[in-house]
DOKEMI-729577 format. One record per residue (C-alpha): x, y, z; residue in three letters. Coordinates in steps of 0.1 Angstrom, whole numbers, plus 5000, padded with zeros to 4 digits. Layout:
DOKEMI-729577
XYZALA;...
//
This chain:
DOKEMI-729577
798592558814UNK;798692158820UNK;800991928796UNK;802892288788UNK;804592278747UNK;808292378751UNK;807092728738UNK;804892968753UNK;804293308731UNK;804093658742UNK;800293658742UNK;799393328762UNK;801993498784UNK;800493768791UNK;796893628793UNK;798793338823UNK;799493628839UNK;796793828842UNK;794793508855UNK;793993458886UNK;797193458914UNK;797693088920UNK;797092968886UNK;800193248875UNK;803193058862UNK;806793138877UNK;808593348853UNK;812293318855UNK;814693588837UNK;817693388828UNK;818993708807UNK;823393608807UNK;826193658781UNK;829293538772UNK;830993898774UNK;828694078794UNK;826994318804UNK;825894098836UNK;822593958832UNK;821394108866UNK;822294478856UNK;819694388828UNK;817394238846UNK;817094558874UNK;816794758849UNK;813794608835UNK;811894258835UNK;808494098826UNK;806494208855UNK;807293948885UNK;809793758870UNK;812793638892UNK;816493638884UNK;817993328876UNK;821593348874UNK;823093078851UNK;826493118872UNK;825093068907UNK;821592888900UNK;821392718865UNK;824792538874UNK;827692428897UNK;830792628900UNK;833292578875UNK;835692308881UNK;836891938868UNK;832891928855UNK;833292198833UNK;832492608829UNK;828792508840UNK;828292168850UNK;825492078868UNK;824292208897UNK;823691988930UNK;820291888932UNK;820192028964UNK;820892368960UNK;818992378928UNK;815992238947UNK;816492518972UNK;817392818948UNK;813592688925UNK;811992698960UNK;813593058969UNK;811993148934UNK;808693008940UNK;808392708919UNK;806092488929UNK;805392098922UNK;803092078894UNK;802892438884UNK;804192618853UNK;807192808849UNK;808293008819UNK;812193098813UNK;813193388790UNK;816693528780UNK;817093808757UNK;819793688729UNK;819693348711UNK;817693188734UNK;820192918748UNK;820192988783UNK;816292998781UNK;816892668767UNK;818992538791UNK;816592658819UNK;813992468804UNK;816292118801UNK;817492168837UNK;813892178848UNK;812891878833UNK;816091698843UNK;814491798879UNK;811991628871UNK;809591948865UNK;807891898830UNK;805292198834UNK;807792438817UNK;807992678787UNK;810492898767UNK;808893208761UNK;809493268727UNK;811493588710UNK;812293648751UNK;812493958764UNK;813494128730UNK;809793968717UNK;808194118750UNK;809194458748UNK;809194498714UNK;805194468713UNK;804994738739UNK;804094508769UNK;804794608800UNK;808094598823UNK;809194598856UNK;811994728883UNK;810394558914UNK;812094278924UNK;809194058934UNK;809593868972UNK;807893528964UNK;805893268985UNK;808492998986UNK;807892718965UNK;807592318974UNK;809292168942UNK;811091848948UNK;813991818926UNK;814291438914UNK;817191448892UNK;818091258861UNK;814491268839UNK;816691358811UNK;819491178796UNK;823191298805UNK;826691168788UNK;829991208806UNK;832491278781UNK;833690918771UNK;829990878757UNK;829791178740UNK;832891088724UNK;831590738710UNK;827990988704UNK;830491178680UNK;832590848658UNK;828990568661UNK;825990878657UNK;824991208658UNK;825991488682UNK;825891868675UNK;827992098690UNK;825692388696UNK;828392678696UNK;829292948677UNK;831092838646UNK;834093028653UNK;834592858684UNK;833592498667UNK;836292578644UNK;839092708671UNK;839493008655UNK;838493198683UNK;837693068721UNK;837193348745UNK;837093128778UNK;838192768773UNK;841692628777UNK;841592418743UNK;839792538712UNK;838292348688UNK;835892078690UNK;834791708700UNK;835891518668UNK;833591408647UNK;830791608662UNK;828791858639UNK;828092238640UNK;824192308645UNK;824992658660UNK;822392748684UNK;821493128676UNK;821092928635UNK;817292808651UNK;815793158660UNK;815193428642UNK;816493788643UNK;813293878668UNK;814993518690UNK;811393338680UNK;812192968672UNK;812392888638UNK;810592538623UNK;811792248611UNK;815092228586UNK;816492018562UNK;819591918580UNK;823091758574UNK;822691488547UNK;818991578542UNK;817691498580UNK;815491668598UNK;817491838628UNK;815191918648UNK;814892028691UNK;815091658713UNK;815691328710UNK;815391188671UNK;812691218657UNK;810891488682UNK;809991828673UNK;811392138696UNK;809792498697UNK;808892598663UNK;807692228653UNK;804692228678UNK;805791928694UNK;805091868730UNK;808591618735UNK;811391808718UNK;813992008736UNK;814592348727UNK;818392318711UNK;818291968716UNK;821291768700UNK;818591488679UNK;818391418643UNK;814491298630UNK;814291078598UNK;812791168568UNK;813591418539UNK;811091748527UNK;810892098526UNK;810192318561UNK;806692518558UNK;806492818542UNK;807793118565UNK;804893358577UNK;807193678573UNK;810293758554UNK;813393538564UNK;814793678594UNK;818193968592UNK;821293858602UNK;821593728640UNK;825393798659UNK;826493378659UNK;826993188644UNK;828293478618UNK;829993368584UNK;833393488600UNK;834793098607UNK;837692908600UNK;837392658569UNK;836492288582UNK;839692128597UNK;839591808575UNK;838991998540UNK;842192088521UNK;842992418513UNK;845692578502UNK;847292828530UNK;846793168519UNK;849793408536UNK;848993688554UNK;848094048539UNK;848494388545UNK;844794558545UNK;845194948535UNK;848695018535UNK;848994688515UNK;847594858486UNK;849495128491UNK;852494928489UNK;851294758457UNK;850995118438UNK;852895138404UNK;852394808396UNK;849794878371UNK;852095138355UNK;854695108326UNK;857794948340UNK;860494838319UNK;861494598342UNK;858494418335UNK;858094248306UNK;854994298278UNK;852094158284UNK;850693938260UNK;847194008241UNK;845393708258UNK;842093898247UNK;838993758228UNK;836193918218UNK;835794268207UNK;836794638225UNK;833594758245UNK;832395038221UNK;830994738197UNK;828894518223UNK;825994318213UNK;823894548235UNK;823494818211UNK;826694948204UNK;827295118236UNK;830295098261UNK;829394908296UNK;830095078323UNK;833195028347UNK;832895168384UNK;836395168404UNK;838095448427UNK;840795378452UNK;838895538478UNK;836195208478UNK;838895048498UNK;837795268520UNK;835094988536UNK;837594798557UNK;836694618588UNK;840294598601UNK;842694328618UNK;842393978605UNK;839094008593UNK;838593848560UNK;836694098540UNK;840194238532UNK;839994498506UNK;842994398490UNK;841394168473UNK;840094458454UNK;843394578441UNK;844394298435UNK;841394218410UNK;841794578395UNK;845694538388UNK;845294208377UNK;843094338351UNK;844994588337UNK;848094428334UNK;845694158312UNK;844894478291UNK;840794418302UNK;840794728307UNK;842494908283UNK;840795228271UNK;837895188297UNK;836895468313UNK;836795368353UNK;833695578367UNK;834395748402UNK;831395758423UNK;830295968455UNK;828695878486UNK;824995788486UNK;823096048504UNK;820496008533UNK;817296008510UNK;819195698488UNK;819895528519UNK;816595568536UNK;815095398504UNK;815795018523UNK;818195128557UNK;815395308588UNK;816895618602UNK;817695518636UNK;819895248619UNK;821695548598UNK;822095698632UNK;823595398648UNK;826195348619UNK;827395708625UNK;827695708661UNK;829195368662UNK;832895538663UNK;832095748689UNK;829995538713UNK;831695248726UNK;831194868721UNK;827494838728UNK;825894978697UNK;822994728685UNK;822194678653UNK;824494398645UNK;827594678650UNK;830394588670UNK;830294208665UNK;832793988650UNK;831393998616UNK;830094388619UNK;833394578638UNK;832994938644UNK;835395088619UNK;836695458617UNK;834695668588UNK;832095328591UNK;829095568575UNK;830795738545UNK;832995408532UNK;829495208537UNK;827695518518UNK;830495518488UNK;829895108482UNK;825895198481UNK;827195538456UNK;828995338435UNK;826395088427UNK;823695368424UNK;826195558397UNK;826495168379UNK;822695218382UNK;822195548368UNK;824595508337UNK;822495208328UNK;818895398341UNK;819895688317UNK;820395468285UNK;824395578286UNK;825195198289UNK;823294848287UNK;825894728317UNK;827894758344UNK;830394628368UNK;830994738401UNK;833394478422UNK;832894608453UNK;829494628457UNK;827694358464UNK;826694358501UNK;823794188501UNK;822994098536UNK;822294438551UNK;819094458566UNK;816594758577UNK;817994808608UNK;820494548611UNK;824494488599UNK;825094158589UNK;827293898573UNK;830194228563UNK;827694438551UNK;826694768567UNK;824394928541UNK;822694738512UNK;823694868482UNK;822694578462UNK;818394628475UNK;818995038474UNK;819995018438UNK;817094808425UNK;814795078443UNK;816095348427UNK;815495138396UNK;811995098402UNK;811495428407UNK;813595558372UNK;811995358352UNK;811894988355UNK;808994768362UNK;810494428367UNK;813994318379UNK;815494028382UNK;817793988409UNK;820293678407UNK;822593558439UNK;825493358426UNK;826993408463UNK;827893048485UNK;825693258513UNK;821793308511UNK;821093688497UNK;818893748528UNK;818994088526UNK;817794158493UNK;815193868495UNK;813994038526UNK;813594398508UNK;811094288487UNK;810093948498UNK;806194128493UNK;807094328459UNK;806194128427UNK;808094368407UNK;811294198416UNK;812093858412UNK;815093728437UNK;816793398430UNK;819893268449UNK;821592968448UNK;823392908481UNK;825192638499UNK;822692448523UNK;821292688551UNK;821492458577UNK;825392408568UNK;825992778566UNK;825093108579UNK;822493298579UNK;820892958576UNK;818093098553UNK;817693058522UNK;815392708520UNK;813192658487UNK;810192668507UNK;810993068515UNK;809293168482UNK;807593538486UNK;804293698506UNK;801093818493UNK;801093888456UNK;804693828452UNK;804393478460UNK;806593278435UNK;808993568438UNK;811593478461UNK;813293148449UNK;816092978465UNK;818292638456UNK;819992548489UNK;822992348477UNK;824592008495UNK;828092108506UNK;830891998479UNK;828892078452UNK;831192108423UNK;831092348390UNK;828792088369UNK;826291998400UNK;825592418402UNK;825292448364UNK;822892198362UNK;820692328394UNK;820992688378UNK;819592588346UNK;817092388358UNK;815492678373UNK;816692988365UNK;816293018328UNK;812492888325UNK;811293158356UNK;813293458336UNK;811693378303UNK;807993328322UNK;808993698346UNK;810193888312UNK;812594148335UNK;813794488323UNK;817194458334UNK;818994138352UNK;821394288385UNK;823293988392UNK;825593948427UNK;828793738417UNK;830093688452UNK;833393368443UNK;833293248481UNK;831192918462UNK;835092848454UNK;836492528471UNK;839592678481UNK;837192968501UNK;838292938537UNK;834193048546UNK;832292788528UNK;832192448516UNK;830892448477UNK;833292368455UNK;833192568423UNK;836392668406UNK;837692958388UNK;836592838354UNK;832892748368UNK;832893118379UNK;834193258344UNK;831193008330UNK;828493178351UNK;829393478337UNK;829093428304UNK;825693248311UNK;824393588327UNK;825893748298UNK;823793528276UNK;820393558299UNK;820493938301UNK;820893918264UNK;817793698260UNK;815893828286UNK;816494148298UNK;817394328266UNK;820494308270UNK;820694548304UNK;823094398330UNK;824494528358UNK;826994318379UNK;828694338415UNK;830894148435UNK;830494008471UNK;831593728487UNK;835293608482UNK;838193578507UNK;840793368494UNK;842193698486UNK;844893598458UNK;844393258444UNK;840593298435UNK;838893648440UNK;841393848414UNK;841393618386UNK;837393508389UNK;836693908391UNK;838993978366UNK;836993738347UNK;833793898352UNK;834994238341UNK;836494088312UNK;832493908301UNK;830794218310UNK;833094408282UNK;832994128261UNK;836794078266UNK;836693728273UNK;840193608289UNK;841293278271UNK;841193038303UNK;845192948291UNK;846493278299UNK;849193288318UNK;849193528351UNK;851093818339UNK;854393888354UNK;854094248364UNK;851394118388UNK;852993808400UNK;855893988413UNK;853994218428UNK;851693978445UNK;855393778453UNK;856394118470UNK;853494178491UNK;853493808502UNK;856393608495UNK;855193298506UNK;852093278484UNK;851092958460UNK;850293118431UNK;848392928399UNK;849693008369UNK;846893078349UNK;843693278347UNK;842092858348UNK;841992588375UNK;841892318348UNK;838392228356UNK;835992088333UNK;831992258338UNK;830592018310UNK;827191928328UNK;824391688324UNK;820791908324UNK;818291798353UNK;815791568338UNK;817891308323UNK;816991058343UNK;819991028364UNK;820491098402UNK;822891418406UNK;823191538448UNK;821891878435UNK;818791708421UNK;817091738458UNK;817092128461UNK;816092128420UNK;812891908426UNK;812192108459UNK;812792428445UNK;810992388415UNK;807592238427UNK;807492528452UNK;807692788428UNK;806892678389UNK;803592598395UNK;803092968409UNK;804393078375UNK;801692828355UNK;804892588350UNK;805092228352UNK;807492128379UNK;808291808368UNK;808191878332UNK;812191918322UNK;810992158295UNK;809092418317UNK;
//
């Protein structure tokens, strides 16, 4: 195992180990987190077969004080605790953890600090070890004492003047969770926040959801960030010099290889529950009531006479006389949807919700339209994309305490009374938007609060307990339809739909997402395009941050429209999360109501011309609750009826005192428009447009899997 790479795998593992005894590398279990449960409970309760425990409190650094939570440790008692372990001068050692694979890391960077170079990060840890059935251990082994002289200060080390100057004259990543990057939340330090001018690489953003390091990515600004110093490859990249959550940017711009598997489910940090960046301007949205502030808003939506009429801003015809055949689009809405709420100050407040469906009505969008009430999705629906032990977990969660797995009980995922049947009725009222369409009683439908699209098999993730948007297109499938087209207009990656049928030709996924290194999940790169025979399948354009409405409309219709017309789907089931808004406290596109209301009506006009007219729309992302999500929505229930709100239109008054009521202090607009002009320029034209990257990228991965010309403007 001479001139170790920073990664070792399971197998090469297991084959070091069953060598002979003094060629065996040391294996240290550096299993620790953040909130518990102690790492050593884990570790006597099972280990990779003669590993030691490494505490990253007592061995892997110094005790807490004017250096920090964990500065370093003395060389002195490091080089006697490495001893105690059995490490030995020259020989390997092999650190594993069982979360993100940062204390791993830092195990592997104190070790070369040492001045030990023959050591390895097992990858996917423990997690990765057990989950391929290998064997395990509850013998604490006694080891021959090691002779490894520590000679500190082989790898470079900046006191906190230097990472300062690091931050303002070059690069330096702040490795953390981006809540605590962004101060919203800091469980253990003093001062929240971070160094200024230092960027967010969260750590758990390079491994997968199995912890195995993930390759090369297209970083801030288009560099490479990989592991190391600039311009090294870490673990995943198959360099032998790079540093496994190293803080280095390489040079040079291209796409990462193609994943061997699906892109990986959600992973518990980074999460998409952050704080909007410090410097960006948004306007302060004032605290809601969740549930009972609903409840509060009732009657709004009723005749008052203290409420002036509301004028007939509507254009287009009533929904019984559609384009699509003469038949009214279906409408899914019942109070009880509010039901998913995951509590506190989360921000997937279900207000929002209301807030959309009131603002609607007073607008007279949904006049005459009957509002179809679904039911909970049963067990054989759910079991269609969600495995049974997961079903399990969701409804035991309530009852079993803080330690749940499957994503549950996490900052993005909390345990939430009645978790199972609100998470069923989202997936039941997209399935009964399904049916209506399924059954020929309409050609489309809106459902606002679906749209949890990053569900995975067994996993929560990103909000979303059960995937309603991937359970609905396999219904589909099965009643009747042959090819879908799925289309993410969400600022996050649709992971969990990608991943559903990342191998099934029969449904084309497409999402256009802010950059994946610049925002969880951090999937989502054009590379990621399908397995097998549904290679070409799966497309994604990863978008720069501060992309605004005509840099999107110009990357949409340089690839969407050419792959629809060269897939010929049945039916187009769009996601419309409105988090790609600049004022979204989540995210960092900058899209605006009327962009949103312009999407729309382009999806409108591709289902139409593609699809034969069959639609069906959901919601999703959104959480500047008053200000964007209600009027956007509002908007796309109004272009699925072909109701089409006049941008001009004043908010109504019923609905502004209302919102006024509910929270006084809110800046209102005072339209249904942000002003915004979405004239864009189509890719092609010669001219150089910050989108243009993830358009060339994006389409030379996938055209030429559909026979189309990738550089060719009119394919």
């Amino acid at each position: 195992m001479g001139g170790m790479r920073p990664l070792i795998s399971t197998t090469d593992l297991a084959a070091a180990l069953a060598g002979p005894a003094g060629d065996r590398p040391v294996v240290l279990d550096v299993r620790w987190r953040l909130a518990g449960p102690p790492g050593a409970d884990s570790y006597r309760e099972g280990h990779v077969p003669g590993a030691v425990f490494a505490d990253l409190d007592r061995m892997l650094a110094a005790e807490p004080g004017e250096g920090g939570r964990h500065p370093l440790p003395d060389p002195a008692d490091l080089q006697r605790d490495l001893r105690a372990a059995g490490v030995r001068a020259g020989a390997p050692v092999v650190a594993y953890d069982d979360a993100d694979g940062s204390v791993a890391a830092r195990a592997w960077w104190l070790l070369r600090w040492a001045g030990h170079d023959e050591v390895a990060v097992l990858d996917g840890g423990y997690a990765a070890w057990t989950a391929e059935g290998r064997p395990v251990s509850t013998e604490e082994p006694n080891p021959e004492p090691g002779d490894l002289t520590v000679r500190p200060g082989a790898m470079p080390v900046l006191d906190a003047d230097e990472a300062a100057a690091l931050a303002r004259d070059g690069l330096l990543l702040d490795a953390r969770a981006s809540q605590r990057y962004t101060g919203e939340t800091e469980p253990v330090d003093p001062r929240p926040g971070h160094i200024p001018g230092a960027v967010n690489a969260p750590f758990p953003a390079h491994t997968d959801d199995n912890g195995r390091w993930r390759g090369d990515a297209v970083g801030v600004d288009g560099e490479r960030v990989a592991g190391g110093a600039r311009g090294r490859r870490g673990p995943g990249g198959g360099g032998g010099g790079g540093a496994p959550g190293g803080g280095g940017g390489g040079g040079g711009v291209g796409r990462p290889p193609p994943p061997a598997a699906p892109p990986p489910p959600h992973r518990a940090e980074p999460g998409k529950h952050r704080a909007a960046e410090p410097t960006k301007h948004r306007p302060t949205e004032p605290r809601l009531p969740r549930r009972a502030g609903p409840r509060a808003l009732s009657g709004a939506c009723s005749a008052d006479p203290n409420h002036p009429a509301r004028p007939p801003p509507l254009h287009g015809s009533p929904p019984s006389a559609l384009q699509s055949g003469g038949m009214s689009p279906a409408v899914v809405w019942d109070r009880a949807l509010l039901g998913y709420d995951l509590g506190g100050e989360h921000p997937f407040n279900p207000v929002r919700l209301e807030l959309t469906v009131r603002l609607a009505t007073e607008l007279g969008v949904l006049d005459d339209v009957e509002l179809l009430v679904p039911t909970t999705a049963g067990d054989a629906e759910l079991l269609r994309i969600h495995a049974p032990e997961y079903l399990a977990a969701v409804r035991e969660a309530p009852l079993v305490g803080w330690d749940v797995g499957h994503g549950l009980g996490t900052s993005d995922n909390p345990v939430f009374p009645d978790m199972h049947d609100a998470s069923a009725l989202v997936v039941g009222s997209t399935l009964l938007a399904a049916r209506k369409v399924a059954e020929g009683e309409a050609k489309r439908a809106v459902n606002i609060a679906g749209g949890l699209h990053h569900a995975m098999r067994d996993q929560a993730a990103g909000f979303c307990v059960y995937n309603d948007c991937a359970v609905a297109i396999s219904w589909l499938l099965d009643h009747g339809f042959e090819r879908i087209a799925y289309l993410d207009t969400d600022v996050h990656h649709g992971d969990g739909v990608q991943a559903a049928f990342y191998d099934d030709p029969r449904v084309l996924t497409i999402s256009l997402h802010q950059h994946p290194f610049t925002l969880w999940p951090g999937t989502g790169y054009s590379a990621e395009t399908g397995r097998g025979k549904a290679d070409g399948t799966s497309v994604n354009v990863p978008l720069p941050p501060r992309t605004k409405d005509p840099g999107w409309l110009r990357a949409f219709n340089a690839v969407v429209p050419s792959l629809l017309a060269d897939f010929e789907p049945q039916l187009l089931f769009t996601q419309c999360g409105v988090d790609s808004h600049e004022e979204d406290p989540l995210a960092d596109l900058s899209l605006s109501v009327d962009g949103h209301r312009t999407i729309y009506a382009t999806l409108r006009d591709l289902a139409e011309t593609y699809a034969g007219g069959k639609w069906i729309a959901v919601g999703g992302g959104g959480y500047q609750l008053i200000r964007v999500v209600p009027r956007s929505w509002t908007h796309l229930i109004a272009t699925v009826l072909d109701r089409d709100v006049d941008p001009a239109t004043p908010l109504p008054p019923g609905w502004v005192e209302t919102v006024t009521k509910a929270a006084p202090h809110a800046e209102l607009p005072r339209t249904m428009s942000d002003d915004r002009d979405t004239e864009f320029k189509p890719w092609g034209d010669g001219e150089d447009d910050p989108v243009d990257i993830a358009v060339r990228d994006t389409r030379r991965a996938v055209l030429p899997l559909h026979g189309l010309d990738p550089d060719d403007p009119r394919d």
